[in-house]
C-alpha positions, 0 to 999 in steps of 0.5 A: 534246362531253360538258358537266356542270351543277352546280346545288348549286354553280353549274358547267359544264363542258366536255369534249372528250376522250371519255378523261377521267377526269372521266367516271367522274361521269357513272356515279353511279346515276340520273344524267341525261344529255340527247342533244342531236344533229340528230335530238333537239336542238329536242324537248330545247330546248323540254324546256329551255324548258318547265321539264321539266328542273328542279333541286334541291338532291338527290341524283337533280336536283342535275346534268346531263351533256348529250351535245352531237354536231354534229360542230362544236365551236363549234356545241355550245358555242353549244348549251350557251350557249342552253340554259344562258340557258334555265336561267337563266330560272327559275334565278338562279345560272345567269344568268351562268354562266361555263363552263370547259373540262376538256379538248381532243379528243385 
């Protein structure tokens, strides 16, 4: 599962389908992407609760795409979940933040 965070414009979104064409977002310059798997996923939930992940309202802080591989599709949305109640500590647009499905795995 592939999630993209919007902070400019509070989103987040899910994408099961490694062909989607919203992917080609994941290629701008400097875009960051966090690996969220069983070997990485409690050092970047601290790094999510530390606050070393932030966001601001430019081009190099304004998203995020998080790679999200358990291999369990409700697992990885429950990660995303957590992480964005994290965010949502020292952000206030993403308390609540409803988060929408792009696509199914093909």
């Amino acid at each position: 599962m592939k999630a993209y965070i919007n902070y400019p414009q509070p989103h987040a979104t899910i994408h099961f389908d490694a062909g989607c064409i919203q992917f080609r977002k994941q290629h701008k310059s400097g875009q960051r992407t966090v690996c969220l798997n069983p070997n990485s996923s409690g050092k970047e939930i601290r790094a999510f609760g530390s606050g070393k992940y932030t966001f601001r309202s430019n081009a190099s802080a304004n998203d995020m795409w998080l790679d999200v591989c358990f291999e369990d599709h409700e697992f990885e949305e429950a990660v995303l979940a957590y992480i964005l109640r994290l965010l949502a500590m020292r952000y206030k647009c993403f308390k609540g933040m409803r988060v929408k499905t792009c696509c199914q795995a093909q």
